[in-house]
MMTF fields as JSON, N, C-alpha, C and O atoms, coordinates in Angstrom:
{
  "mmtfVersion": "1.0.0",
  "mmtfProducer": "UNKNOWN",
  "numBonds": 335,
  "numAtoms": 336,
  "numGroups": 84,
  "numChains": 1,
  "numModels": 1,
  "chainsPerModel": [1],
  "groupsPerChain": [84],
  "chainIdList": ["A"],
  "bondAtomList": [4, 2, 8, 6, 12, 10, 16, 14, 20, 18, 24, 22, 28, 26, 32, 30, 36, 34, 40, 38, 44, 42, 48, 46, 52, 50, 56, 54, 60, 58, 64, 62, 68, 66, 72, 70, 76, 74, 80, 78, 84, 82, 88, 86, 92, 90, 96, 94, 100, 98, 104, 102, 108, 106, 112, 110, 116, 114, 120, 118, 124, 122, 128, 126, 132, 130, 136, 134, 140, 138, 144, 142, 148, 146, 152, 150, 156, 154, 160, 158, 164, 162, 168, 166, 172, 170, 176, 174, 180, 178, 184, 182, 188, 186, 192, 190, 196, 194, 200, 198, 204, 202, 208, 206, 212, 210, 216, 214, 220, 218, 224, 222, 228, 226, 232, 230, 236, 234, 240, 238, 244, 242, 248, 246, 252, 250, 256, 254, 260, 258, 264, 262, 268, 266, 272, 270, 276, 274, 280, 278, 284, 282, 288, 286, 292, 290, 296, 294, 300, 298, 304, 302, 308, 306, 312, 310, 316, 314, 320, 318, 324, 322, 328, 326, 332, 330],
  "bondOrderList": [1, 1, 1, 1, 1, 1, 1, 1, 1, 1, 1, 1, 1, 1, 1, 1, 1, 1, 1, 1, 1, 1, 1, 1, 1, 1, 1, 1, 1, 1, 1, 1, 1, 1, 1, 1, 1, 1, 1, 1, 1, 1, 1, 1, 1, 1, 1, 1, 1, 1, 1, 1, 1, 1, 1, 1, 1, 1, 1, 1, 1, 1, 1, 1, 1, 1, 1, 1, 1, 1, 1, 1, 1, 1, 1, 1, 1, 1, 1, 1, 1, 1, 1],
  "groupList": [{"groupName": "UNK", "atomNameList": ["N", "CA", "C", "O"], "elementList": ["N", "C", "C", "O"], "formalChargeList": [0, 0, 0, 0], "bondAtomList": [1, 0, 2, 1, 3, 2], "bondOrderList": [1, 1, 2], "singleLetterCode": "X", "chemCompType": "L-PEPTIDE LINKING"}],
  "groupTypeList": [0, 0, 0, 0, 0, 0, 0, 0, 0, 0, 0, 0, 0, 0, 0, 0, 0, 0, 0, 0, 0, 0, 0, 0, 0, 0, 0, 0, 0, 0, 0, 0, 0, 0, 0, 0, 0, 0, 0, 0, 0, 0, 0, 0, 0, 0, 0, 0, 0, 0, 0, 0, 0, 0, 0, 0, 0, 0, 0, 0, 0, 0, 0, 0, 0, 0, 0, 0, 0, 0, 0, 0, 0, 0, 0, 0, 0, 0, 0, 0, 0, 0, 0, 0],
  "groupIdList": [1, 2, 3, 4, 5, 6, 7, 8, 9, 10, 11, 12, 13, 14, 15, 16, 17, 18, 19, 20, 21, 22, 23, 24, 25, 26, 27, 28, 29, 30, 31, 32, 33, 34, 35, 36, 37, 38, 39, 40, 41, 42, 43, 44, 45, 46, 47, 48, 49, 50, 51, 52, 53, 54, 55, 56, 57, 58, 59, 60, 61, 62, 63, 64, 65, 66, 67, 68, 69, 70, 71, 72, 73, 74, 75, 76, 77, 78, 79, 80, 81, 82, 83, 84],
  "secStructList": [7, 7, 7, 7, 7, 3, 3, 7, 7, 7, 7, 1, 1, 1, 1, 7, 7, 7, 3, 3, 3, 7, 3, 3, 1, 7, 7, 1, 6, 6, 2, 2, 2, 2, 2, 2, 2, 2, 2, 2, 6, 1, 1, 1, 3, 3, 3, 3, 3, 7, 7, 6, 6, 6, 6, 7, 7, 3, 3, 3, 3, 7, 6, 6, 1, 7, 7, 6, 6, 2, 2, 2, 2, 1, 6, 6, 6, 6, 6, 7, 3, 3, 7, 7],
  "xCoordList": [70.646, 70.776, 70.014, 68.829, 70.873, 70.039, 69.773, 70.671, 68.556, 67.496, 67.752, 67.462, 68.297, 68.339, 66.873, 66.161, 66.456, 64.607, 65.476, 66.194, 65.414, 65.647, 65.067, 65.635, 63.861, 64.206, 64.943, 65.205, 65.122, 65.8, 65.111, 64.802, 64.618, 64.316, 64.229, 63.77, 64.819, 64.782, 64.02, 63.033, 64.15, 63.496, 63.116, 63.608, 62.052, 61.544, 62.765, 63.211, 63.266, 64.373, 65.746, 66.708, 65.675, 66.926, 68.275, 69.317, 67.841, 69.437, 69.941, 71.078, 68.153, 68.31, 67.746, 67.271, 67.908, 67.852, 66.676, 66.197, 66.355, 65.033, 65.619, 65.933, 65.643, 66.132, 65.259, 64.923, 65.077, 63.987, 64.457, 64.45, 64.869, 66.129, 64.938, 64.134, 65.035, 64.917, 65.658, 66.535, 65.475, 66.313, 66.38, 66.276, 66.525, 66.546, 67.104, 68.246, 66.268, 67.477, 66.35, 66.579, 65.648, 65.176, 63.738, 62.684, 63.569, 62.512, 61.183, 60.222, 61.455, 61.145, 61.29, 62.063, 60.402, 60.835, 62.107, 62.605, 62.732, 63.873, 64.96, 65.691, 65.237, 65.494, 65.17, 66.067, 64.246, 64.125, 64.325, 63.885, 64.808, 64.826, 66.269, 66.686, 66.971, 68.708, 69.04, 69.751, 68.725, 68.527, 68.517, 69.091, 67.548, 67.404, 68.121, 68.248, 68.492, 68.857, 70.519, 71.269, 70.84, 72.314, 72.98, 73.97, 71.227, 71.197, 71.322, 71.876, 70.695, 70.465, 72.287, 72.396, 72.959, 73.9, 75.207, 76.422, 74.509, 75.472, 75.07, 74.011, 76.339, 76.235, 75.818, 76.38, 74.774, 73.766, 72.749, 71.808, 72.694, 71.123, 69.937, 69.758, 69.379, 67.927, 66.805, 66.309, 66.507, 65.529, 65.77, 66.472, 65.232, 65.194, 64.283, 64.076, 63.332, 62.261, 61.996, 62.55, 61.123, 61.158, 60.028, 59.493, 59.313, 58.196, 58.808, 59.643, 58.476, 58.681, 58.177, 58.894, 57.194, 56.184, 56.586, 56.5, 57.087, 57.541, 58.979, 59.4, 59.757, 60.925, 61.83, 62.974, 61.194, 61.608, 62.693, 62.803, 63.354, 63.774, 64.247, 65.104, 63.38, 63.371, 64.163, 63.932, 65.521, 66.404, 66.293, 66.103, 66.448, 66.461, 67.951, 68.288, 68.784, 70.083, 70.307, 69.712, 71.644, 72.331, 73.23, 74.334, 73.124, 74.169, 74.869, 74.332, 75.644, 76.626, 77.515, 78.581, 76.826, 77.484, 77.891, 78.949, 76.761, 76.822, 76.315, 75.164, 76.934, 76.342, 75.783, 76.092, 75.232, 74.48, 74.906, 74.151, 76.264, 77.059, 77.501, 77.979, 77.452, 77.952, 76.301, 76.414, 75.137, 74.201, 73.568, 72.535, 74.039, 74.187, 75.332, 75.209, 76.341, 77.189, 77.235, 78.084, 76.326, 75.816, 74.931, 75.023, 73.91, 72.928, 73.591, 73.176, 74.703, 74.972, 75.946, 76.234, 76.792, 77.383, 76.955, 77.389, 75.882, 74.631, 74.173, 73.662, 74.294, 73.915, 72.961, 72.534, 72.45, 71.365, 71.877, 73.033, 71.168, 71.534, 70.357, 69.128, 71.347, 69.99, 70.29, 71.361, 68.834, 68.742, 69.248, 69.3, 69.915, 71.239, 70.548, 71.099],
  "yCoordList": [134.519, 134.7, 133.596, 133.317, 132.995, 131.837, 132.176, 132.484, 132.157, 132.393, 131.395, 130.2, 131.989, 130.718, 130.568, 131.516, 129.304, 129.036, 127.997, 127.23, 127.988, 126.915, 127.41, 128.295, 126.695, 126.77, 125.415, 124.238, 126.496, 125.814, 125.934, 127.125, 125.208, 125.251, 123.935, 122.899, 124.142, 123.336, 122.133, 122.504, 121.036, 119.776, 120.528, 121.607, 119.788, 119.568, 119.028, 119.778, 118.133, 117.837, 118.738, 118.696, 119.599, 120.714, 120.379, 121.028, 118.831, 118.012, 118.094, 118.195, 117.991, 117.771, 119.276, 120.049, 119.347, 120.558, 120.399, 119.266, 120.976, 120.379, 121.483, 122.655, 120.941, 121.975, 121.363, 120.229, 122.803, 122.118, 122.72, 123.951, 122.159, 122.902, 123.071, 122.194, 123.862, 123.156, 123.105, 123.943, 122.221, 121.389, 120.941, 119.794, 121.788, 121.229, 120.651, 120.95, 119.584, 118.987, 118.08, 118.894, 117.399, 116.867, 116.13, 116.661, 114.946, 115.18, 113.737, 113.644, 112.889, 111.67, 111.487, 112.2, 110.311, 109.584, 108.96, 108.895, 108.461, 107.677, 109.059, 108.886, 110.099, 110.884, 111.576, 111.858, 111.672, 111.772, 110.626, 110.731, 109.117, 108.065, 108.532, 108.851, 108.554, 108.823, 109.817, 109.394, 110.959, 112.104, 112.046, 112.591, 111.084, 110.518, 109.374, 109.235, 108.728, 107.507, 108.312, 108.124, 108.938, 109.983, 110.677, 110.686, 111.212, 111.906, 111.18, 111.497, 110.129, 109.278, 108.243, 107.459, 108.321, 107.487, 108.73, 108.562, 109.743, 111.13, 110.455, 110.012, 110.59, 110.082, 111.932, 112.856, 111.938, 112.778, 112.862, 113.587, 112.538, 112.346, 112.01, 110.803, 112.331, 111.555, 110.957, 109.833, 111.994, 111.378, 112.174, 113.162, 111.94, 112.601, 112.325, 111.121, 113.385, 113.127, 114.02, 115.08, 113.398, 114.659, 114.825, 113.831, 116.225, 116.268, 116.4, 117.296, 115.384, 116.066, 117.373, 118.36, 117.402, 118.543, 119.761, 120.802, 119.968, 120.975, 121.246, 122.402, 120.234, 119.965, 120.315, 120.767, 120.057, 119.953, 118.823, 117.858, 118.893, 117.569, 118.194, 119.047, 117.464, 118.034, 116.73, 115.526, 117.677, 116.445, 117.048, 118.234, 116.009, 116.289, 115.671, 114.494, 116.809, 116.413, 116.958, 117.917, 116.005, 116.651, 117.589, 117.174, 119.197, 119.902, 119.52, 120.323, 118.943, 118.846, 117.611, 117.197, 117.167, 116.061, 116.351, 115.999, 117.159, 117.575, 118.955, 119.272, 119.569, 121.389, 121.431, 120.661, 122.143, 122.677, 122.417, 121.88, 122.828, 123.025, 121.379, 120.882, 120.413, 118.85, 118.433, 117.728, 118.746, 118.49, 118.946, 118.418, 119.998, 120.561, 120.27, 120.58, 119.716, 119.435, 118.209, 117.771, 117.235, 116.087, 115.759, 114.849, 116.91, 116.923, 117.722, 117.799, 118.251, 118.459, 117.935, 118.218, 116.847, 115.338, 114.774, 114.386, 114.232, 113.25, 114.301, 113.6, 115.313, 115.677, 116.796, 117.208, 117.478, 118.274, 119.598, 119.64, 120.656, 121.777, 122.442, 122.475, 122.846, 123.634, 125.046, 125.651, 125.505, 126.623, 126.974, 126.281, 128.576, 129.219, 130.583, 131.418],
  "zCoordList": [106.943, 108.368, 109.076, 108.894, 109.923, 110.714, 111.963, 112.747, 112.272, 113.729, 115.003, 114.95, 116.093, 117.412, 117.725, 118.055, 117.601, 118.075, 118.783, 118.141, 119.886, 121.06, 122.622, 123.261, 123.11, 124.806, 125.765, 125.518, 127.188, 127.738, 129.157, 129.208, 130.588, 131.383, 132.071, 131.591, 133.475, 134.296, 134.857, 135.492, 134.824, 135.521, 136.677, 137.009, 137.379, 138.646, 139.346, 140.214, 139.198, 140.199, 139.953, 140.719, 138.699, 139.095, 138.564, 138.471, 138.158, 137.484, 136.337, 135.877, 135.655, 133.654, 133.515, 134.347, 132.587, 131.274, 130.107, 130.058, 129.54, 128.302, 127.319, 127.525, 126.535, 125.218, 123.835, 123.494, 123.21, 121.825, 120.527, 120.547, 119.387, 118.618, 117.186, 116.868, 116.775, 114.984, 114.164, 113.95, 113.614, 112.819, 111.362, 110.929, 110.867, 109.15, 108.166, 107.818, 107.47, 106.274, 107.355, 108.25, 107.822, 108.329, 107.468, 107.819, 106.359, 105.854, 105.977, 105.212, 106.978, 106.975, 108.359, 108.999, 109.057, 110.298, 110.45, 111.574, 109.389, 109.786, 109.846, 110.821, 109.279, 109.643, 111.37, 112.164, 111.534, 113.6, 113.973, 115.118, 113.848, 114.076, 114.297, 115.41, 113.24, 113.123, 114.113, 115.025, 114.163, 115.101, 116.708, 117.651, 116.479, 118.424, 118.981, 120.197, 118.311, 118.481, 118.442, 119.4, 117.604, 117.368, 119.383, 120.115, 119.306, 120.848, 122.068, 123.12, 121.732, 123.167, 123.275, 124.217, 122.718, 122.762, 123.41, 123.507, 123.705, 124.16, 125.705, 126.148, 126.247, 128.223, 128.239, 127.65, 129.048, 130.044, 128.983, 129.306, 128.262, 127.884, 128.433, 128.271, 128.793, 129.933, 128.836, 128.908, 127.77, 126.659, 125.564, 125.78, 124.064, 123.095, 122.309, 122.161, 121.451, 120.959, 119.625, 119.335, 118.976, 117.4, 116.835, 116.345, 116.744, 115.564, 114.514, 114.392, 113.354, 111.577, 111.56, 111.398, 111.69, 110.578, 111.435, 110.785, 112.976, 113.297, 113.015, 113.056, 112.732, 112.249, 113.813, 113.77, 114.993, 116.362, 116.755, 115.998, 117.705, 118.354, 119.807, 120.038, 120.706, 122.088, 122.746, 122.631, 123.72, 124.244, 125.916, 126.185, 126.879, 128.167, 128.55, 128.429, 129.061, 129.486, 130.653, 131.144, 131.347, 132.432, 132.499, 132.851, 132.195, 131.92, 132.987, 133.75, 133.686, 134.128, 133.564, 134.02, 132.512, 131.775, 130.393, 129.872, 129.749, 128.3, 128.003, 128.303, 127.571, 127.291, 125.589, 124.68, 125.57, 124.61, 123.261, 122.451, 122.936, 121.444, 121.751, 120.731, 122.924, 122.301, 121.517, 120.514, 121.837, 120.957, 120.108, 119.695, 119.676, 118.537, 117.487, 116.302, 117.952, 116.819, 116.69, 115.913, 117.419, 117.467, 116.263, 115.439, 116.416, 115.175, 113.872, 112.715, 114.459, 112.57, 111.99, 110.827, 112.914, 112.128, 111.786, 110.701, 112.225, 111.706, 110.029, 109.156, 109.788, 108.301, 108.459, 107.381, 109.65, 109.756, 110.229, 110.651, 110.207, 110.142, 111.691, 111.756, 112.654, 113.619, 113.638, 113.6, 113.718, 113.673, 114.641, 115.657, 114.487, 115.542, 115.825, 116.542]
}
C-alpha cells in the first residue's frame, strides 16, 4: 500500500503552488540532479529542489499552467516512484 505524503499551499502572491512529494528509487545527487532539472523544463514551474536523505523534492508551480499528476508523472518517467 502506497501512502500520499505531499503538501500543498499557497504563495504570498496567490499565483504558484509549493508541493513536496516523496520520492523513491531515488539514491544519489545526480539522481535529484535528474529529478529537478526533469521538473524545471515543465512550463509553470517557478523552482524545484531535493533532499536525498529525506528522499523529498519540493517544486513551486503555477497551477494554472501545470496540475499536480503533470509532475508526478514527470517524476515517474524519469524512473522514480512517488509516494501516493
Amino acid at each position: 500500500m502506497v501512502m500520499a505524503l505531499f503538501a500543498r499551499k499557497k504563495s504570498a502572491e496567490g499565483k504558484a503552488e509549493s508541493l513536496t512529494l516523496t520520492v523513491n528509487g531515488m539514491k544519489c545527487e545526480g539522481c535529484i540532479e535528474r529529478v529537478v532539472k526533469g521538473l524545471k523544463s515543465l512550463d509553470g514551474v517557478q523552482d524545484a529542489s531535493g533532499e536525498l536523505s529525506q528522499k523529498k523534492i519540493s517544486v513551486s508551480y503555477d497551477p494554472a499552467v501545470l496540475k499536480r499528476d503533470d509532475i508526478v508523472n514527470t517524476i515517474e518517467n524519469l524512473g522514480y516512484r512517488v509516494q501516493k
